[in-house]
Each structure stands twice: as C-alpha cells, then as structure tokens.
C-alpha positions as a Markdown table, in Angstrom:
| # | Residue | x | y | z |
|---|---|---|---|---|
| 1 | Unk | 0.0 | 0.0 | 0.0 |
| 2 | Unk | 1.2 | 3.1 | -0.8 |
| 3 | Unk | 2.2 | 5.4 | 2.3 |
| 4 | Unk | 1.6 | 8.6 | 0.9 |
| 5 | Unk | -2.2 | 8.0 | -0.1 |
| 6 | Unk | -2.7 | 5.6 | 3.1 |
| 7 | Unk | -4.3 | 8.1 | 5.6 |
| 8 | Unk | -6.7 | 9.3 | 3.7 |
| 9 | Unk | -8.4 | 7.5 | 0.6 |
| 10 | Unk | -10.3 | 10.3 | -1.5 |
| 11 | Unk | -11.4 | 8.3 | -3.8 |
| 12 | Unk | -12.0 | 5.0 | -2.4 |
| 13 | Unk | -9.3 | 3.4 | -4.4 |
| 14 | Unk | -5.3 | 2.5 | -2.8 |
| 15 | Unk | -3.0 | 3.1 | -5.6 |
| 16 | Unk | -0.3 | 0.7 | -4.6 |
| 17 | Unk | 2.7 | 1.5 | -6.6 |
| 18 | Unk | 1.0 | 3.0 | -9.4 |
| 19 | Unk | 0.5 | 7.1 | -8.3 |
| 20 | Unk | -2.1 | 9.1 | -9.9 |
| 21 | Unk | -1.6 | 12.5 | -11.6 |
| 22 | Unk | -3.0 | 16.1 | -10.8 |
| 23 | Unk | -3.2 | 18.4 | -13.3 |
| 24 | Unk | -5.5 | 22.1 | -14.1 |
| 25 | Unk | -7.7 | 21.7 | -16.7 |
| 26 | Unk | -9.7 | 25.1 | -17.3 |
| 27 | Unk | -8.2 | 26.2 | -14.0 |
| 28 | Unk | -10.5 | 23.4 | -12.5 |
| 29 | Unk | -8.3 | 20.4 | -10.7 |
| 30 | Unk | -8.2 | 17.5 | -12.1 |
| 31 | Unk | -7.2 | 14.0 | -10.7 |
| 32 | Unk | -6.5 | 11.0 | -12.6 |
| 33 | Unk | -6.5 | 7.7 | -10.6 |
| 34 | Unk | -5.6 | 4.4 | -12.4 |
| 35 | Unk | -7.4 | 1.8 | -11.2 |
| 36 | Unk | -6.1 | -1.9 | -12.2 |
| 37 | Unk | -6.7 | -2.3 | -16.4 |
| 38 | Unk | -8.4 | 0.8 | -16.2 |
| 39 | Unk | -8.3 | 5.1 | -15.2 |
| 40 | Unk | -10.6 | 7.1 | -13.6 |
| 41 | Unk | -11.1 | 11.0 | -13.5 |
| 42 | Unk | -12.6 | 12.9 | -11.1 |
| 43 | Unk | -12.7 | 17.2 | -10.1 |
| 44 | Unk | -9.7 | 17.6 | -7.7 |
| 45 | Unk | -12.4 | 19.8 | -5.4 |
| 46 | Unk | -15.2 | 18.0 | -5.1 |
| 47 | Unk | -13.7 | 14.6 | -5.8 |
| 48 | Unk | -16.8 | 13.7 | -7.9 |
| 49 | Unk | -16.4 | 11.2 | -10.5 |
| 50 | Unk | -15.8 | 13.2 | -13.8 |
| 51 | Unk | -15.6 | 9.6 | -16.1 |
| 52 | Unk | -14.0 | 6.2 | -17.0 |
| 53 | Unk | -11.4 | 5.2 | -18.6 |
| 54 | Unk | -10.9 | 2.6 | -21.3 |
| 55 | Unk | -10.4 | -1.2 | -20.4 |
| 56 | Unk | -7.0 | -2.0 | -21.3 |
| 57 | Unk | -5.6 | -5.8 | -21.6 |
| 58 | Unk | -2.9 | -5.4 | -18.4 |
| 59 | Unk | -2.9 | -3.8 | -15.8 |
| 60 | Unk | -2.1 | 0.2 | -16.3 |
| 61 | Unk | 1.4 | 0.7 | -14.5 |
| 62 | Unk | 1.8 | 4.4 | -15.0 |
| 63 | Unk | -0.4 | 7.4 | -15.4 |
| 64 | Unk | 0.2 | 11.1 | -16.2 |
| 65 | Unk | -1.8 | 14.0 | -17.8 |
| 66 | Unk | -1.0 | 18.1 | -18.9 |
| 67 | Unk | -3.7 | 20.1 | -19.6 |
| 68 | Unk | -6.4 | 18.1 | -21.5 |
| 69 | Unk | -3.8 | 15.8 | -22.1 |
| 70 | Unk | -3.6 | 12.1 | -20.7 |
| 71 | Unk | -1.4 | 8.9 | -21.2 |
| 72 | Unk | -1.4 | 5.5 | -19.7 |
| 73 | Unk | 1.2 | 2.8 | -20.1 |
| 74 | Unk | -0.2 | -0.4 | -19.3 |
| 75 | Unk | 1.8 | -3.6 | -20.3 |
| 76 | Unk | 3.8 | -2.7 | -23.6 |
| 77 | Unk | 2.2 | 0.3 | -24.8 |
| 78 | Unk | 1.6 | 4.0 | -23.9 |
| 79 | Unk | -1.6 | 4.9 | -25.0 |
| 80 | Unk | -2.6 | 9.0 | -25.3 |
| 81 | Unk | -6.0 | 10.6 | -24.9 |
| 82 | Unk | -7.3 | 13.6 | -25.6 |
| 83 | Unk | -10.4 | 14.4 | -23.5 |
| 84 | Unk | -12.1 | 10.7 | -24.1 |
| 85 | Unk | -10.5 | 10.5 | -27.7 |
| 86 | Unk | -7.9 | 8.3 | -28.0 |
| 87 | Unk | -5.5 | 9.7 | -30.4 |
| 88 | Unk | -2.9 | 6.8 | -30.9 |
| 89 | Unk | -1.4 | 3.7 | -29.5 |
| 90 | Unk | 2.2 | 2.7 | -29.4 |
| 91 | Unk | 4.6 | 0.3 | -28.0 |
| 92 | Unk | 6.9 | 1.6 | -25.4 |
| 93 | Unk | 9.4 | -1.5 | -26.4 |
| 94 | Unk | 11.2 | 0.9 | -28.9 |
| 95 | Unk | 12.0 | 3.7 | -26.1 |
| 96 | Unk | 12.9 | 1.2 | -22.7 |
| 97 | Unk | 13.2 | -2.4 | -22.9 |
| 98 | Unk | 12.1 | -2.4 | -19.4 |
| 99 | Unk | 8.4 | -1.9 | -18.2 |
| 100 | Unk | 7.3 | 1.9 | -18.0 |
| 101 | Unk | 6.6 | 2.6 | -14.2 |
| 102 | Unk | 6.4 | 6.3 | -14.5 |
| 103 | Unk | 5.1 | 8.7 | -17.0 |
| 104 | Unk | 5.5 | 12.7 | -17.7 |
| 105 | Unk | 3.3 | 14.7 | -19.6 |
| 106 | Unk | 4.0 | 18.5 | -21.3 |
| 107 | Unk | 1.6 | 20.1 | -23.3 |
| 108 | Unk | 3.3 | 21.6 | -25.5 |
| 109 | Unk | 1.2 | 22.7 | -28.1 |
C-alpha cells in the first residue's frame, strides 16, 4: 500500500505502486487515478467522479496528464487521450526495454 495515499483515501481506491496524476484543466483540478486495467477521473475539489477510462488488456502501471492531455502505459504500450478521444497507441518497447513505471506529460502545443 502506498504510504503517501494511506491516511486518507479520497477516492476509495489504494494506488499501490502506481501514483495518480493532478493536473488544471480550465483552472478546475483535475485528478487521474488508475485503477487496475483501467483510469478514472474525477474534479480535484469536489472529488466527484468526472468519467472512465478505457479497459486496457494489463494492468495500467503508470499514469500522467498536462492540460487536457492524458497517457497510460499499461503492459507494452503508452496509449494517449485527448479528453475521451484516444489519439494513438504505441509500444513503449522501442523507447525502454524495461516496463514503463512512471510517465510525464507536457503540453506543448
């Protein structure tokens, strides 16, 4: 269990290894939780449930998100969103040979 989010669960779920990602999105707070082959969002004030993610075939093992922005890696690939558009799927293999445990995100555009 991860020590940082132990004493207090906001959103009812323990991410373990796997740390979610806080980011503004229309100077509203916005908190992106994975939660096992899947993400979830919710408003970073009010903690209410803003949407699901995507099933994904493994387990996500890193999360991150910039603006309206968002990328999971889950078993080999990264996959990037866009709101709840995905926008494109690629294997991470090319990048790390080894699993991806942590993600950044920059909007750059």
């Amino acid at each position: 269990m991860s020590t940082c989010f132990a004493p207090f669960r906001p959103v009812g779920f323990v991410c373990d290894a796997v740390s979610c990602s806080l980011t503004l999105l229309y100077n509203e707070p916005v908190l992106m939780v994975p939660a096992g082959r899947t993400f979830q969002l919710f408003k970073g004030d009010s903690l209410s449930m803003i949407r699901g993610g995507p099933s994904f075939e493994n387990t996500v093992s890193a999360v991150a998100q910039e603006g309206k922005l968002r990328f999971v890696a889950e078993g080999p690939n990264v996959h990037a969103f866009s709101h709840h558009k995905a926008l494109w799927s690629k294997p991470h293999a090319e990048l790390s040979k080894a699993t991806a445990t942590g993600l950044h995100a920059c909007d750059d555009f």
